[in-house]
C-alpha positions as CSV (number, residue, x, y, z in Angstrom):
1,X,15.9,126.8,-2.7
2,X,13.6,123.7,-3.7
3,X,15.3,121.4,-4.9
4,X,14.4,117.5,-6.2
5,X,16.4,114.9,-5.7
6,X,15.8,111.7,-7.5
7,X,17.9,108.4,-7.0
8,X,17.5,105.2,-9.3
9,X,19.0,101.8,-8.3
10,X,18.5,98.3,-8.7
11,X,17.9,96.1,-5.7
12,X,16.7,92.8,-7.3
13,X,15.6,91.9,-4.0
14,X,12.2,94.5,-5.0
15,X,12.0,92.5,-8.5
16,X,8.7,91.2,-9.3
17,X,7.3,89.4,-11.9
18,X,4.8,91.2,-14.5
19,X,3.2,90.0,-17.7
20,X,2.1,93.5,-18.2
21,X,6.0,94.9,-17.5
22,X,4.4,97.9,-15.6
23,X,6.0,99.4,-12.5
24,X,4.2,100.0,-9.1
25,X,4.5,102.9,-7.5
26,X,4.2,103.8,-3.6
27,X,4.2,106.6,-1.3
28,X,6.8,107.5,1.2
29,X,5.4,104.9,3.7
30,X,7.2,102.0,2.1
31,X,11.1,103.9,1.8
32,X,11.0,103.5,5.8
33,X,11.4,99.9,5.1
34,X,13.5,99.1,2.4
35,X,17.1,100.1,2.2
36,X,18.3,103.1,0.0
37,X,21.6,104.5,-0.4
38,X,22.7,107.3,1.7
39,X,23.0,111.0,0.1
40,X,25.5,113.8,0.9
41,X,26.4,117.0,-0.4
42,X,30.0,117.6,-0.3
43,X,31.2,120.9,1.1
44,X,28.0,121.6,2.8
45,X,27.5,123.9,5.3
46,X,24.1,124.0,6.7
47,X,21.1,121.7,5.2
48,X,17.6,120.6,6.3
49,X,14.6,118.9,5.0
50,X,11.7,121.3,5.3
51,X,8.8,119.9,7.5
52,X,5.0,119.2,5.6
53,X,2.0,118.3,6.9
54,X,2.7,114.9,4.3
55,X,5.9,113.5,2.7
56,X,7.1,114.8,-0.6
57,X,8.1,111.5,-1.4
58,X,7.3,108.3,-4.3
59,X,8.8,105.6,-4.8
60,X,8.4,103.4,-8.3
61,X,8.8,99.9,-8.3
62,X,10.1,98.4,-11.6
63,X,9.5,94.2,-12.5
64,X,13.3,94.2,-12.8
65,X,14.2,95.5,-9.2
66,X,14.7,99.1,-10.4
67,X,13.9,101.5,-7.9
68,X,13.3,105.4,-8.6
69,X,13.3,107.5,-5.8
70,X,11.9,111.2,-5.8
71,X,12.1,113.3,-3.1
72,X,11.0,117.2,-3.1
């Protein structure tokens, strides 16, 4: 199963101001370095992240400190 798993928080620590209001959006290089919540499925049994040659992951920025995390 592929499955994409999106998390949106605010850390106003990542705010920023913008005249423009436009968010900024990075690849998965920058989620090593920031904190995000911790995910768990309940009841699991068995789970992995499938290896890629390159990280199926972005990251968007909002002026606000919203964060939107997508992982595939």
């Amino acid at each position: 199963m592929t499955l994409y798993l999106r998390h949106y928080w605010k850390d106003e620590r990542l705010s920023f101001p913008s005249i423009t209001n436009k968010s900024m959006t990075f690849d998965g290089r920058l989620v090593k370095k920031i904190w995000v919540p911790d995910v768990f499925f309940v009841h699991s049994k068995r789970s992995f992240i499938h290896d890629t040659t390159t990280d199926n992951i972005m990251l968007r920025v909002f002026p606000d400190g919203h964060v939107l995390y997508s992982m595939r």
